[in-house]
C-alpha positions as CSV (number, residue, x, y, z in Angstrom):
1,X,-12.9,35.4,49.0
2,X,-13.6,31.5,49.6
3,X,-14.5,31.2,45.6
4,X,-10.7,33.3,44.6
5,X,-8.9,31.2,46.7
6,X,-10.4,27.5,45.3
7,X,-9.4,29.4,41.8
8,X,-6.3,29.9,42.3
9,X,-5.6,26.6,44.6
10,X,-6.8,25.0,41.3
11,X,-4.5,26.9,38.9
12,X,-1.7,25.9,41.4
13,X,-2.4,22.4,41.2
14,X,-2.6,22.3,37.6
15,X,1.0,23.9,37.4
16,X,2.6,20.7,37.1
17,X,1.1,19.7,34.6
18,X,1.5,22.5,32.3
19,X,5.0,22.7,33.0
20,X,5.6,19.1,31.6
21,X,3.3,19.8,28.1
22,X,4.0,23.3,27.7
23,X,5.6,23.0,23.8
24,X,4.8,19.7,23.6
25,X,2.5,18.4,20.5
26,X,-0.8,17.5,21.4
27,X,-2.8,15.2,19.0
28,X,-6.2,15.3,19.3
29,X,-8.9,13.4,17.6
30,X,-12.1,15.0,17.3
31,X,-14.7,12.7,17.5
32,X,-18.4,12.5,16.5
33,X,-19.8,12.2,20.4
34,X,-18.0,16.3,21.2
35,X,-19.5,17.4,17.9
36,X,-23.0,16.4,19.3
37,X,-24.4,19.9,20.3
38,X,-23.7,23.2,19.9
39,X,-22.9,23.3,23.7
40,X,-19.9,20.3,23.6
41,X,-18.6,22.2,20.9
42,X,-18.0,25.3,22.0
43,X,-16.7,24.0,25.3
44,X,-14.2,21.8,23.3
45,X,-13.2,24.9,21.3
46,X,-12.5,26.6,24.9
47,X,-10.4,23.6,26.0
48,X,-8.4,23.5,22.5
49,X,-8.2,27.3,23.4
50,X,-7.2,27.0,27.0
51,X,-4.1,24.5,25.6
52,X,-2.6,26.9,23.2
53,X,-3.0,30.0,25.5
54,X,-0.9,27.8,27.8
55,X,1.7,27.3,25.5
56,X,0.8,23.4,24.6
57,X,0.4,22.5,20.5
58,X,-2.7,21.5,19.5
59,X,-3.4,19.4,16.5
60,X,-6.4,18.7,16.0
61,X,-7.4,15.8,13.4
62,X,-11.7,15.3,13.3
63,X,-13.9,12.7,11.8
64,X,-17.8,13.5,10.7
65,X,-19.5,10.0,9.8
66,X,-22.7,11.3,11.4
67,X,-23.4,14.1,9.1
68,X,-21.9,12.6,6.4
69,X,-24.5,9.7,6.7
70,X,-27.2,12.4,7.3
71,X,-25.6,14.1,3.9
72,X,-26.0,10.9,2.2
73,X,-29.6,9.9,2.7
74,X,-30.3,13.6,1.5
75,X,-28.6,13.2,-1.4
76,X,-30.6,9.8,-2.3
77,X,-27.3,7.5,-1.8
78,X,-26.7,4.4,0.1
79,X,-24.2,3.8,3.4
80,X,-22.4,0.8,3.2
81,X,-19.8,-0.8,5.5
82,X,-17.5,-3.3,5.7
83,X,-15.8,-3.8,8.7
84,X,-16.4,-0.9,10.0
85,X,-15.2,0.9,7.1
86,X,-17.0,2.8,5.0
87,X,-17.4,2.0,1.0
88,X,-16.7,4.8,-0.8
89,X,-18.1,5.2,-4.2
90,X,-17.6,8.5,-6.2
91,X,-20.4,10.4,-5.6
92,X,-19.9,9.5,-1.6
93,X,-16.5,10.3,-2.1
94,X,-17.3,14.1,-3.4
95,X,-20.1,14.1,-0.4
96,X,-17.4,13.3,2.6
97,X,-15.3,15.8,1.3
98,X,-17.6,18.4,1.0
99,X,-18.8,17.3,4.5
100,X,-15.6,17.2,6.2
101,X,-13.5,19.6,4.2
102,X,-15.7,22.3,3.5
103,X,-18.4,21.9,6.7
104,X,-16.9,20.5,9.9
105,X,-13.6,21.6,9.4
106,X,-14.5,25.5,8.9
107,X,-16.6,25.3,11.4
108,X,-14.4,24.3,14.2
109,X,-11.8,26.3,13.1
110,X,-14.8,29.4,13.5
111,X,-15.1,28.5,17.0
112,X,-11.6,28.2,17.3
113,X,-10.7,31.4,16.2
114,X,-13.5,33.3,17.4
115,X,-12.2,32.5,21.5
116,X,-8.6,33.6,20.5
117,X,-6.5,30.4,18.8
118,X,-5.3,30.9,15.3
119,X,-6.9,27.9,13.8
120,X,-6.4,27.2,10.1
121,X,-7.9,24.3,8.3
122,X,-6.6,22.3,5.7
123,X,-7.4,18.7,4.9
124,X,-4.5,15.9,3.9
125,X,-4.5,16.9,0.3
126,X,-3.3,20.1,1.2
127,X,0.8,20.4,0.5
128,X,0.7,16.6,0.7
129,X,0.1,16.3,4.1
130,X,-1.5,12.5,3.6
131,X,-0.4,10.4,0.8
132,X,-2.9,7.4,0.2
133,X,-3.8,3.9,-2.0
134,X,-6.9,2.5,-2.3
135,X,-7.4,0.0,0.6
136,X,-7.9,-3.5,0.7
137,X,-6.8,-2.8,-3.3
138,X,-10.0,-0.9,-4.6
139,X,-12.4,-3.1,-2.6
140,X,-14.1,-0.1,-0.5
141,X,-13.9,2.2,-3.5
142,X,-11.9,5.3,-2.5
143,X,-11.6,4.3,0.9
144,X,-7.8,4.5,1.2
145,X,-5.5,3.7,3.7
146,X,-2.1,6.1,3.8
147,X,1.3,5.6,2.5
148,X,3.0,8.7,3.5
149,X,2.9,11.9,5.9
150,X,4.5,15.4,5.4
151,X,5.8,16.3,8.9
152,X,7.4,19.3,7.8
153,X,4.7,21.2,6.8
154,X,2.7,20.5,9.8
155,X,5.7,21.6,11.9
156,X,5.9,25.2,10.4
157,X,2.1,25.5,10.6
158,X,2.5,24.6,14.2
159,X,6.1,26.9,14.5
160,X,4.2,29.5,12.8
161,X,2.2,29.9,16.3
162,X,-1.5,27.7,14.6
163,X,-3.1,25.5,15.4
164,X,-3.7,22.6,12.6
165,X,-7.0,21.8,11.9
166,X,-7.4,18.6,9.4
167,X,-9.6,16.7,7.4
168,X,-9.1,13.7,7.0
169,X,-9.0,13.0,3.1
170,X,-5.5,11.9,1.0
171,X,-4.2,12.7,-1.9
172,X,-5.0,10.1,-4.8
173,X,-3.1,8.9,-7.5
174,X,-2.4,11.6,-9.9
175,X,-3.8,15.3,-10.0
176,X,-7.0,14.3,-11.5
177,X,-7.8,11.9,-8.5
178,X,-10.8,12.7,-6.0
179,X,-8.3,11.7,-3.3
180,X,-9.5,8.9,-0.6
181,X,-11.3,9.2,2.6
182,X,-9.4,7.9,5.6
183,X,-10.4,6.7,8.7
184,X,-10.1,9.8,11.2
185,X,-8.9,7.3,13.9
186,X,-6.2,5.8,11.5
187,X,-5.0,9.2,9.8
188,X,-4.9,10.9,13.7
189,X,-2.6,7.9,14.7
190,X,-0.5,8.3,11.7
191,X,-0.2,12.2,12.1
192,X,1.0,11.6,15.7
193,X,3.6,9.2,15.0
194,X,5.1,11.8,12.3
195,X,4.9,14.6,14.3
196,X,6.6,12.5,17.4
197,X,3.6,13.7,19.5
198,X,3.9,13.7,23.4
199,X,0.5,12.5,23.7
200,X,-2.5,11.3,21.0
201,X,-6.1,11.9,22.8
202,X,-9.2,10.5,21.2
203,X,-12.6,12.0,22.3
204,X,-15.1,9.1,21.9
205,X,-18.5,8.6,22.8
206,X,-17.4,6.0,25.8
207,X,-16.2,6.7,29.5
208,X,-13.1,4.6,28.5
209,X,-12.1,1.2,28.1
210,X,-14.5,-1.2,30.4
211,X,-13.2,-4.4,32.0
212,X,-15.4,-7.2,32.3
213,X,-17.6,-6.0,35.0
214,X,-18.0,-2.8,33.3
215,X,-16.1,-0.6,35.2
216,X,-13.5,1.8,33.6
217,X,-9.5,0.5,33.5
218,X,-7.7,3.6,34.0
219,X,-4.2,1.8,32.2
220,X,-3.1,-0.5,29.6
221,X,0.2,-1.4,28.0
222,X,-0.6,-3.3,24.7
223,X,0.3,-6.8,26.4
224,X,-2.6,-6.3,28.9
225,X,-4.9,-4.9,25.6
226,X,-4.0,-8.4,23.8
227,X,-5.2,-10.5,26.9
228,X,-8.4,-8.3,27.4
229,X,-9.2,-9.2,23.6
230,X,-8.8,-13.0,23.3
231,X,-10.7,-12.9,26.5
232,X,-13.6,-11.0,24.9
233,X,-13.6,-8.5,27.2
234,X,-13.0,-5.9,23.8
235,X,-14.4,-6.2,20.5
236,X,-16.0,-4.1,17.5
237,X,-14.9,-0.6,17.4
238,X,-13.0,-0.4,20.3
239,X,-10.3,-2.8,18.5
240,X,-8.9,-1.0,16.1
241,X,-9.3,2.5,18.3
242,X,-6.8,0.3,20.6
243,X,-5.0,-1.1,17.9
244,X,-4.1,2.4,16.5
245,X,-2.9,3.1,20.1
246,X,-0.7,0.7,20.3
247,X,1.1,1.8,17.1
248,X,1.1,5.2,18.3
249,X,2.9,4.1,21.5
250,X,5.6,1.5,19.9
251,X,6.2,4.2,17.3
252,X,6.9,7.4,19.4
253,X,4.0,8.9,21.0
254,X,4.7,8.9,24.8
255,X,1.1,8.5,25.8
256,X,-2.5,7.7,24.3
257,X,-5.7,8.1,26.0
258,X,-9.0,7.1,25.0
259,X,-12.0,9.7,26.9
260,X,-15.5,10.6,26.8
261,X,-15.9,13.6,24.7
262,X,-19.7,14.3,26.1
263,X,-17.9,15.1,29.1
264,X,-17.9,19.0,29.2
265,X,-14.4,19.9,28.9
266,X,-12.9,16.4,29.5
267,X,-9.6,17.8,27.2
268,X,-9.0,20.0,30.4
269,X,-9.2,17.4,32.5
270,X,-7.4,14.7,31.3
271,X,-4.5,17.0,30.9
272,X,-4.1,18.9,33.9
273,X,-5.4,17.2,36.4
274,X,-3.8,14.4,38.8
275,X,-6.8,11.7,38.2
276,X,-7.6,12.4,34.9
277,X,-10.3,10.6,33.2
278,X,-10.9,7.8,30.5
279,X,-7.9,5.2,29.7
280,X,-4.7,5.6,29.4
281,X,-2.2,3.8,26.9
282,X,1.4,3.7,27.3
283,X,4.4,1.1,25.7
284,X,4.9,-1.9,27.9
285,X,8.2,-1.0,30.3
């Protein structure tokens, strides 16, 4: 009896919460560290799944440079990188696709739909969804950086009672182009801002942001993320995660949060619970 009642003190609890995002678009950025075992998987699956049951909208946008990497030294070609972003040549062009359109992305849509969400998967060539050119002009190959989202579509997708599942590749230049890989952080931040999401979450393979004494800061307004960088308290990869949450935040999306996706169900409790977990972004007031 003890065990019924924590259940439903906790469902009770949580009711505040679901009655502030229930319809609101949820952006979601499936990282690398929640696609690290079978086991983070499925539990993410069962969070995205415990969202749309509750009447929240799911959009999930996922990246995959792990196995693409591990697809790449099978098939005998070279990684390169250039501040942090990958060079894409054509044959690594045909192997991210294949990796993230036609691997990761059917995947989690599997798990998706096998614990009761109508996932449907699509990448950003699909009716337009992400327009691209080549970044830094053709320097990283068909690493592209986009010019252009198609909200609408997404919208009836999501009207249409699924939840989006995307890949992050672009359309190209013409119908004969191999389209360009985009950063999963950049293309989730972009997808948000379109959509006018309530909230953009990325799952990352890091408690949250860390202050100098290495202890988690559970806020930041992107003043606050400006003095933490010339300090040196942030640098490398966590700059332009933070950097694409600051244009989410100055462009429309509410909130962004930054949380550990090896934390079983971390989705769950970032969302509906008063502490939360990881870091929060919003707009300076």
């Amino acid at each position: 009896m003890q065990k019924n009642a924590r259940v439903v003190k906790i469902l009770l609890d949580s009711l505040p919460f679901i009655r502030i995002f229930r319809g609101k678009i949820i952006v979601i950025k499936y990282g690398g560290a929640a696609q690290s075992s079978l086991e983070l998987k499925e539990k993410f699956a069962l969070d995205i799944v415990m969202m749309y049951m509750l009447g929240l909208k799911p959009v999930i946008v996922h990246g995959g440079g792990k196995r693409i990497n591990e697809m790449l030294e099978i098939m005998g070609i070279q990684s390169h990188f250039v501040n942090g972003y990958r060079v894409t040549c054509a044959d690594s062009m045909r192997v991210v696709e294949m990796v993230l359109s036609g691997e990761i992305n059917k995947e989690l849509s599997a798990f998706l739909n096998f614990h009761g969400a109508k996932a449907v998967g699509m990448s950003g060539k699909d009716a337009h969804l992400l327009q691209a050119k080549a970044k830094d002009n053709g320097a990283l190959g068909y690493t592209g950086e986009i010019t252009q989202v198609n909200p609408e579509f997404l919208l009836q997708v999501i009207e249409d009672g699924f939840v989006p599942v995307i890949a992050p590749i672009a359309t190209g230049e013409g119908a004969g182009h191999l389209g360009y890989n985009i950063n999963a952080d950049i293309a989730a931040c972009h997808i948000a801002k379109a959509l006018k999401a309530q909230k953009i979450i990325f799952l990352s393979d890091i408690t949250g942001v860390l202050n100098a004494n290495k202890e988690l800061i559970s806020s930041l307004t992107p003043s606050s993320i400006k003095e933490l960088e010339a300090e040196g308290v942030i640098s490398g990869g966590m700059i332009p995660k933070l950097q694409a949450c600051i244009d989410c935040v100055q462009n429309g999306v509410e909130k962004a949060h930054i949380i550990d996706g090896r934390v079983e169900h971390s989705l769950l409790l970032e969302l509906f619970t008063s502490q939360g977990i990881g870091t929060e972004i919003c707009d300076d007031k």
